[in-house]
C-alpha positions, 0 to 999 in steps of 0.5 A: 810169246809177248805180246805188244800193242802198237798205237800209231797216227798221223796227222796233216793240217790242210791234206796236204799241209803241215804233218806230224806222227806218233805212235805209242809201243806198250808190252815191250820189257822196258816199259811204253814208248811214246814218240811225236815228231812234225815231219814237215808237209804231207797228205793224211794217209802219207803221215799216216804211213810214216807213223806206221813205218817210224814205229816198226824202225822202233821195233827193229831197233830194239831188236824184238824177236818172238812176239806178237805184234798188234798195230793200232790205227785209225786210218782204215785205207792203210790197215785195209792195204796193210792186210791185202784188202786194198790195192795201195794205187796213190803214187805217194804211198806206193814207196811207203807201202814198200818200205813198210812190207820190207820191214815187216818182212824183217820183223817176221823173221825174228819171230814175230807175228804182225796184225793190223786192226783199224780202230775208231778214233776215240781208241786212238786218242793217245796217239791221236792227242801226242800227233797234235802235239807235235803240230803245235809244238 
């Protein structure tokens, strides 16, 4: 079984204000992927879950079967509802949520497991730092 690391974040001046995404795939054959995109005006934990979700089109793009999957991230809320300790009640993050549990789903049945483990800050600073990119870009 591979193993793959999942670094993502999401950032939002103003919460909500102006957002960005990022993520960082490592472990996949081809090599690491970073990816960084402004993504328009959104809440910190809504760009937090669209960088989850941007990452695991990624994974279902490139088809991974058969591998353990490690996602990354500071934001404590999302991990939290992502393994069922939180209830995800924010309207804005109700279709995100869905939308992530749908891909999961599809991942899973190629194989792979999925973990989500909430990581301080400074962990993340690569994803971090390419999420600030994409803001002042």
């Amino acid at each position: 079984m591979s193993l793959i690391t999942v670094h993502t974040d999401g950032a939002s001046r103003g919460n909500p204000g102006a957002a960005a995404i990022a993520f960082i795939i490592e472990g996949l054959p081809d090599g690491k992927i970073e990816f960084k995109q402004a993504i328009g005006i959104f809440s910190n934990n809504q760009a937090e879950y669209r960088a989850m979700l941007a990452a695991l089109e990624k994974l279902l793009e490139l088809e991974v079967k058969d591998s353990d999957i490690s996602f990354l991230a500071d934001s404590e809320l999302m991990v939290r509802q992502m393994n069922g300790d939180y209830r995800v009640k924010d309207a804005g993050l109700k279709p995100l949520f869905t939308q992530a549990l749908s891909d999961i789903s599809r991942l899973k049945s190629g194989g792979n497991e999925i973990t989500f483990i909430a990581i301080r800050r400074e962990l993340n600073k690569d994803a971090d730092r390419l999420a600030n990119e994409a803001l002042d870009e």
